[in-house]
C-alpha positions as CSV (number, residue, x, y, z in Angstrom):
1,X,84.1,82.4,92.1
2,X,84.4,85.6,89.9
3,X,87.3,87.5,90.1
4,X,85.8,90.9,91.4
5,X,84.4,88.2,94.3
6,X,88.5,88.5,95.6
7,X,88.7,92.1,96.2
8,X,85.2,92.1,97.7
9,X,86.2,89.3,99.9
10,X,89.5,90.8,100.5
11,X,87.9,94.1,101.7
12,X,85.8,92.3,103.6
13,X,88.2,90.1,105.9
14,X,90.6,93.4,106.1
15,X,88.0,95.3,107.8
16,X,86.2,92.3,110.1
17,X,89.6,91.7,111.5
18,X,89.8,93.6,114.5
19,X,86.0,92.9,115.8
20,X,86.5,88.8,114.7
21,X,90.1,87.9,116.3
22,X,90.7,91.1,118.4
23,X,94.0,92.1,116.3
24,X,95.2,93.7,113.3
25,X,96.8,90.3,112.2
26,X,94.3,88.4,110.2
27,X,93.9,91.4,107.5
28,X,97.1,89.3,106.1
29,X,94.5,86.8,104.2
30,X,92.4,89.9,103.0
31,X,95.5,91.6,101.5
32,X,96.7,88.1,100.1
33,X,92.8,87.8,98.4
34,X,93.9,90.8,96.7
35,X,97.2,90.1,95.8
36,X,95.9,87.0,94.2
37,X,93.8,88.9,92.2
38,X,96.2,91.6,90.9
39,X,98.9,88.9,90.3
40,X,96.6,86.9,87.8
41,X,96.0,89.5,85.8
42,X,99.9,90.3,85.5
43,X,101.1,89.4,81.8
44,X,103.8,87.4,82.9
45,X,101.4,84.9,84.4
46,X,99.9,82.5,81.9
47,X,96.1,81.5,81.9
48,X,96.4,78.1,83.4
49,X,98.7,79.1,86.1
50,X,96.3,82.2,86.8
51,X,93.5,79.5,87.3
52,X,95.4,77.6,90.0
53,X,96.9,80.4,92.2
54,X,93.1,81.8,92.1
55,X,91.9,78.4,93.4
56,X,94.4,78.6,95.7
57,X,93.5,81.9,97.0
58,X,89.7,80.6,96.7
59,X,90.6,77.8,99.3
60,X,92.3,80.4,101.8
61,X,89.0,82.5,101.4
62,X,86.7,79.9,102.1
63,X,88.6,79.2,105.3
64,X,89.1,83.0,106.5
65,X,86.4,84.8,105.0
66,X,84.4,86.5,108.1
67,X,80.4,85.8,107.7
68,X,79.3,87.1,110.8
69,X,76.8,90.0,110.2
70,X,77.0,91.0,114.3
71,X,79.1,93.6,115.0
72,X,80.6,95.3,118.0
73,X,78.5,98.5,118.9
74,X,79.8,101.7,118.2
75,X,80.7,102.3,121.5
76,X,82.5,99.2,122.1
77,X,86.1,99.3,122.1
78,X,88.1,96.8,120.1
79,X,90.3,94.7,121.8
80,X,93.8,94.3,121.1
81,X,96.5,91.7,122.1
82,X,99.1,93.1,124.5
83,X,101.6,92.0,121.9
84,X,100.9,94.1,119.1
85,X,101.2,97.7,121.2
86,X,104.1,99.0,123.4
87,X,102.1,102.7,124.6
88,X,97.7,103.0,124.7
89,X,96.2,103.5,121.7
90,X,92.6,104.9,121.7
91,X,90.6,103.7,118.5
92,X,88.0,105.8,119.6
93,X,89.1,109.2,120.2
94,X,86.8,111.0,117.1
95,X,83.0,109.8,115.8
96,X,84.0,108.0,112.6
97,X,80.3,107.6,111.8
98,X,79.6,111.1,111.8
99,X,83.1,111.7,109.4
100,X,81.3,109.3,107.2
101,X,78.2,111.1,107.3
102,X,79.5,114.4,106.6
103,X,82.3,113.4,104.1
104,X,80.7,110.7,101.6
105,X,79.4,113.0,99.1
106,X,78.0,109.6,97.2
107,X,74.1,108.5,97.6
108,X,73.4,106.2,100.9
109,X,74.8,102.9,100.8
110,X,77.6,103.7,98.1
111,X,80.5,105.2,98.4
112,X,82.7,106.8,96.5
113,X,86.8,106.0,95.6
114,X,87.3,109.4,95.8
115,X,85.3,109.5,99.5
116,X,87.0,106.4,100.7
117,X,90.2,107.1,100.1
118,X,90.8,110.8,101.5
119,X,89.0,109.1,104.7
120,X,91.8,106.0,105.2
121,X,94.5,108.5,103.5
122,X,93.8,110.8,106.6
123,X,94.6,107.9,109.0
124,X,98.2,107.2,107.2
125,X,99.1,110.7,107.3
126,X,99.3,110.6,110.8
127,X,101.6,107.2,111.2
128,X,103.5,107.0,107.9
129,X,106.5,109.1,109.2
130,X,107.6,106.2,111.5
131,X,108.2,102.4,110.9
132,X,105.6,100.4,112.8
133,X,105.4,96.7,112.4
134,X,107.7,96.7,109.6
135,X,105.2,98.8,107.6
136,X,101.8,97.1,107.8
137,X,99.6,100.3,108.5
138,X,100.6,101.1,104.7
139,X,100.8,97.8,103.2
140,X,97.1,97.4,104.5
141,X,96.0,100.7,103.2
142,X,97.6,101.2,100.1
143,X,95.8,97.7,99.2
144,X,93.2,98.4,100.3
145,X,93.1,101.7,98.5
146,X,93.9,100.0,94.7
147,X,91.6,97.5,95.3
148,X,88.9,99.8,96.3
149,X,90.0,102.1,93.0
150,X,89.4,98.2,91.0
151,X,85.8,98.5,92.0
152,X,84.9,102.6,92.0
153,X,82.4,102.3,94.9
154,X,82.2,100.6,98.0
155,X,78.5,99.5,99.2
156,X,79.1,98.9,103.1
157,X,80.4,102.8,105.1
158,X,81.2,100.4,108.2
159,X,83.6,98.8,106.6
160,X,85.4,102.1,105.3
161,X,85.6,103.1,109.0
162,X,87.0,99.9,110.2
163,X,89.9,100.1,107.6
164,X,90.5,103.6,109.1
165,X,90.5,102.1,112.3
166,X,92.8,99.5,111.4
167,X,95.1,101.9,110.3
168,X,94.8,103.9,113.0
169,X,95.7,101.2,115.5
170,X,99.5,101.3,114.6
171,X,99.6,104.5,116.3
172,X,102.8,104.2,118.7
173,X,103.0,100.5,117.7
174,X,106.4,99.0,117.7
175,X,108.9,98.9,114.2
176,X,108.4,95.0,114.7
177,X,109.4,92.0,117.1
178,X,112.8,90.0,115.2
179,X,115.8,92.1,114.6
180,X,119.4,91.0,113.9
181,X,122.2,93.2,115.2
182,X,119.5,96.1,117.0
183,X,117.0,95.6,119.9
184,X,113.7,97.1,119.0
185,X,114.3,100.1,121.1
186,X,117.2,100.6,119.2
187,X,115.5,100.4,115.5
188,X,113.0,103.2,116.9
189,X,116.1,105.8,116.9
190,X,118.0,104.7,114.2
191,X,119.0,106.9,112.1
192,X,119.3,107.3,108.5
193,X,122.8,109.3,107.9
194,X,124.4,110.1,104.3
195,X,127.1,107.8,105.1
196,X,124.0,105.1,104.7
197,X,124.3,106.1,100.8
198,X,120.5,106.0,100.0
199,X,119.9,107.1,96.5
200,X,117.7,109.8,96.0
201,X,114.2,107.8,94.7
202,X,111.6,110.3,93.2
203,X,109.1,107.3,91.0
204,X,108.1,103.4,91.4
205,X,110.6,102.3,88.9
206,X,113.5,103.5,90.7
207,X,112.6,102.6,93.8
208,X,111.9,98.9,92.3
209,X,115.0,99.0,91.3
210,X,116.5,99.8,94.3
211,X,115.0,97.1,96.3
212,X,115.3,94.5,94.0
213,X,119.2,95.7,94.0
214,X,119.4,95.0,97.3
215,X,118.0,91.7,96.9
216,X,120.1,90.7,94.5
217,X,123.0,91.8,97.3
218,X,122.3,89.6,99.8
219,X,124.0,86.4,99.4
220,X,122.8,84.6,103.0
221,X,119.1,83.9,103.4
222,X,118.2,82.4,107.1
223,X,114.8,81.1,107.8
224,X,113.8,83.6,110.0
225,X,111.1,86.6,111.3
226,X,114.1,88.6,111.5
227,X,115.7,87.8,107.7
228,X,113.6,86.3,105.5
229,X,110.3,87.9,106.8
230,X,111.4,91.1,106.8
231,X,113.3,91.1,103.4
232,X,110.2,89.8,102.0
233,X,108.6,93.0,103.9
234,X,110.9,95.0,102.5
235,X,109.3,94.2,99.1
236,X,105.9,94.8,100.6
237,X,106.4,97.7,101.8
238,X,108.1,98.9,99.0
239,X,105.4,98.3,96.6
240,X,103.1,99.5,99.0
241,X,104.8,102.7,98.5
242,X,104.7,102.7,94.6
243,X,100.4,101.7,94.8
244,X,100.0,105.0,96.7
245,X,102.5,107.0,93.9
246,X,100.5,105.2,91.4
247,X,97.5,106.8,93.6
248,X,98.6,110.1,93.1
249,X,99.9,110.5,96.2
250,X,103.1,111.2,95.9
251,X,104.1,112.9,98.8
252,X,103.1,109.9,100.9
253,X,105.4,108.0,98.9
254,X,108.5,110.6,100.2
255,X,107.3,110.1,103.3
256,X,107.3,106.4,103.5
257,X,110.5,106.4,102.3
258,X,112.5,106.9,105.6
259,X,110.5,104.2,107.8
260,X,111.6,101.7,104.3
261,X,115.7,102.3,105.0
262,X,115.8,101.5,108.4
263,X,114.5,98.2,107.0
264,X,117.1,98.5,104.6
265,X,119.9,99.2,106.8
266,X,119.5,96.4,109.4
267,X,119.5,94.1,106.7
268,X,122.2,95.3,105.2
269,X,124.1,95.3,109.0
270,X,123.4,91.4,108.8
271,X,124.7,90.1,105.4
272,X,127.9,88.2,106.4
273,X,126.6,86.9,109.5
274,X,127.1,83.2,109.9
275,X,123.6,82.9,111.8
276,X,125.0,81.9,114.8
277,X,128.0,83.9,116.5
278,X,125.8,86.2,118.8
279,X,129.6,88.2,119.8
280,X,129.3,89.7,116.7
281,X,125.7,90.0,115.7
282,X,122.9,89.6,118.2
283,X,119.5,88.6,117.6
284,X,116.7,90.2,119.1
285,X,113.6,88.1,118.6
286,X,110.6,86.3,120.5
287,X,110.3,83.4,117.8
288,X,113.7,83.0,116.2
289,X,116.3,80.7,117.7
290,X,119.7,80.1,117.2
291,X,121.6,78.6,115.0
292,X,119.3,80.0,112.4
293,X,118.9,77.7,109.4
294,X,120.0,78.9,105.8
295,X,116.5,79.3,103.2
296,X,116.8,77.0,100.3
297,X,114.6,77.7,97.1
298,X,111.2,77.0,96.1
299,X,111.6,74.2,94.3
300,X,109.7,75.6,91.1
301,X,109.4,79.2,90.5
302,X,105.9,81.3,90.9
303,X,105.2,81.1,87.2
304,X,105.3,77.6,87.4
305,X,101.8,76.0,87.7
306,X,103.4,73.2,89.6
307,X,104.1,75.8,92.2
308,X,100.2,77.0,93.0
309,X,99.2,72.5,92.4
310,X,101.6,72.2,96.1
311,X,99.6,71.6,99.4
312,X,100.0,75.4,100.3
313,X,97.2,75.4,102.8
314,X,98.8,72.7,104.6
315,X,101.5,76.3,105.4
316,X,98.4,77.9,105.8
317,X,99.3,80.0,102.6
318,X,102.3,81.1,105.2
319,X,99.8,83.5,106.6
320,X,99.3,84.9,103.1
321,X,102.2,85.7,102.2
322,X,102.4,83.2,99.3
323,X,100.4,85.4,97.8
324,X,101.5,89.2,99.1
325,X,106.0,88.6,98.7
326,X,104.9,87.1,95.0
327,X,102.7,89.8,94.2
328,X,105.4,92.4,95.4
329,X,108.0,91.1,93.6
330,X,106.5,90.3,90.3
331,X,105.5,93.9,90.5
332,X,108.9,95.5,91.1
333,X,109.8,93.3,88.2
334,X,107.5,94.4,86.0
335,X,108.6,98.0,86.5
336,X,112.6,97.1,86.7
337,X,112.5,93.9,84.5
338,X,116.8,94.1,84.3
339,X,117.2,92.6,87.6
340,X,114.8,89.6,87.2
341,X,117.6,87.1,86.7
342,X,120.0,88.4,89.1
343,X,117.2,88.3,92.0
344,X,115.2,85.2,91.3
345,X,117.5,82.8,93.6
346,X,117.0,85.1,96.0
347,X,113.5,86.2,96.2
348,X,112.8,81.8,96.0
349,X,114.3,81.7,98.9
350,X,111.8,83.9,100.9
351,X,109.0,81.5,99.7
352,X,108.3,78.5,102.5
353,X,108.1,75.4,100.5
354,X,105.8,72.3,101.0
355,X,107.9,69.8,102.6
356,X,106.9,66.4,101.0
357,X,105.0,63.7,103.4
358,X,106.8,60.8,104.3
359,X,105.7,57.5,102.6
C-alpha cells in the first residue's frame, strides 16, 4: 500500500462516516489512517518500526475502509444516534453543493487546498468557541485539513461537503459523556477564572509544552473514559490546535484555547482522587464504574517495533487511538523535546495494552 494511499483512505472513511454508520464516531479510524502516516515519517521513528505501525494501520484500513459508491441523496438527512446530541441539529440548513459550486475556483473534479479548506474552516468557526465532545469537531478538521495540505488537491467535492458536515454536526453537542468531580451540565458553564493560572500560550511550542507539563503532573492514571481518555484527548486536542497554527490560522488556535482548559481543569480537580470515594469526588459517566482501576504501562514504548508486532487489532486499534494519542504526543515532543523523559511513564499509561492469551 503506498503511503499517500493512507491519507486518501483516511479522507475517505472521515467523510463516509455519517452516511455508513449514522454517527460521527467511525471518522476515529480515518483520523488514525492519518496519524499513521504522519507518525512514520517523524525522525524519531526508525525505518523498520515505520514499516510495522504502517502494516498495522494497513490492517485497520482494510477492515474500516468504506467501499460503497451509493450515497444518501442530497435531500436525505443523515441520521444520528440520540446519544451523540443533547438539542436538534439540522445538517441541512444551507445548499452545500451550490457553496461548492460557487466557491471551488479549481477545474471540475479537483479541488483546490486553498478551496477546501476556507470551506471546512467556515464550519469550525462557528463551533470552536465551545467544548463539544471533548474537542472532536477540531481534531477531525484540523486532520483532515493537513492531510488534505499533504496532497494539494482533492479529486471527489462530495466528500469536502461531508467533512463540512461532519463538522457541522457538533453544533450544540455535549462537552462529552465521563467526568470526574462535574456533571456534564456542569462542564458546559465552567468557567475559566485567573485563579485557574493558565499561562498566556501565543505558538505550538508553548502550548506543547504546557500540556506535556501537565502530564508530567499527574501522578494517578485510572483506566477510564473519564481519566485516561480524556487526558489522552487533551493531547489530541492540543495538537489539533497547533496543525491549524501550523495552518496559518492562528486566531483559531486562540479560540480553541478556552474549550482546551476546561479539559485541563477537571483533570487537574481529579489528581489525588483515590478512584473510589464518590463523598469527595463524584463520577459522572455512562461507561465507567467504580472502583476505577489504576493504568499500568505499555509494556514497550511506541518506538519500539515490538510495540506495533502486538495483536492491536484484537483492541481494535482501541478505536484508533493507538495511532491518534501516539501521533499527538510524539508531536508535542518534537516541538518541546525537554519534557520527553519526565512524561513517558505517563503518556504509556494512556496506551491499552495487549493482554497476553492464556496457554
Amino acid at each position: 500500500m503506498l503511503r499517500s494511499s493512507f491519507l486518501t483512505s483516511g479522507l475517505k472513511i472521515i467523510a463516509d462516516c455519517q452516511q455508513q454508520s449514522g454517527d460521527i464516531w467511525d471518522a476515529h479510524y480515518g483520523t488514525a489512517s492519518i496519524a499513521a502516516y504522519f507518525l512514520a515519517q517523524s525522525p524519531t521513528i526508525t525505518e523498520e518500526v515505520a514499516t510495522a505501525l504502517l502494516n498495522q494501520a494497513e490492517q485497520m484500513i482494510t477492515q474500516y475502509e468504506l467501499t460503497s459508491t451509493t450515497y444518501l441523496s442530497e435531500d436525505q438527512s443523515v441520521k444520528e444516534k440520540a446519544a451523540i446530541h443533547d438539542s436538534t441539529t439540522s445538517l441541512s440548513s444551507h445548499n452545500p453543493e451550490q457553496e461548492l459550486k460557487s466557491t471551488f475556483s479549481a477545474p471540475d473534479g479537483l479541488i483546490s487546498y486553498a478551496d477546501a479548506s476556507m470551506f471546512i474552516l467556515e464550519a469550525l468557526q462557528a463551533n470552536i468557541d465551545q467544548l463539544h465532545w471533548v474537542g472532536h469537531n477540531v481534531i477531525y478538521a484540523a486532520v483532515s485539513l493537513l492531510a488534505m495540505r499533504e496532497q494539494n488537491v482533492w479529486e471527489c467535492r462530495a466528500d469536502i461537503k461531508r467533512i463540512r458536515q461532519l463538522i457541522t454536526a457538533f453544533d450544540g453537542t455535549i462537552p462529552g459523556r465521563s467526568w470526574i468531580g462535574y456533571k456534564v451540565s456542569e462542564v458546559k458553564k465552567l468557567e475559566i477564572t485567573t485563579e485557574d493560572h493558565f499561562p498566556a500560550i501565543t505558538s505550538p511550542t508553548e502550548l506543547s509544552a504546557f500540556i506535556l507539563q501537565e502530564l508530567a503532573a499527574t501522578e494517578r492514571i485510572y483506566l477510564a473514559e473519564a481519566h485516561h481518555d480524556l487526558i489522552g484527548h487533551t493531547l489530541t486536542f492540543a495538537h489539533a490546535l497547533n496543525i491549524l497554527h501550523d495552518l496559518g490560522q492562528p486566531e483559531l488556535f486562540q479560540r480553541g484555547l478556552h474549550p482546551l482548559w476546561k479539559m485541563v481543569k477537571i483533570l487537574r480537580y481529579s489528581r489525588n482522587w483515590d478512584g473510589s470515594t464518590v463523598e469527595a469526588v463524584g463520577l459522572y459517566s455512562p461507561v465507567d464504574r467504580l472502583p476505577l482501576q489504576y493504568a499500568t504501562p505499555a509494556p514497550f514504548e511506541y518506538t519500539d517495533i515490538r510495540f506495533w508486532q502486538q495483536n492491536l487489532a484484537s483492541m481494535d486499534w482501541d478505536y484508533g487511538h493507538h495511532f491518534k494519542f501516539v501521533w499527538s504526543y510524539n508531536d508535542h515532543i518534537e516541538r518541546s523535546p525537554l519534557w520527553s523523559e519526565a512524561t513517558s511513564v505517563p503518556f504509556h499509561c494512556l496506551i491499552k495494552t495487549v493482554k497476553e492469551e492464556k496457554a
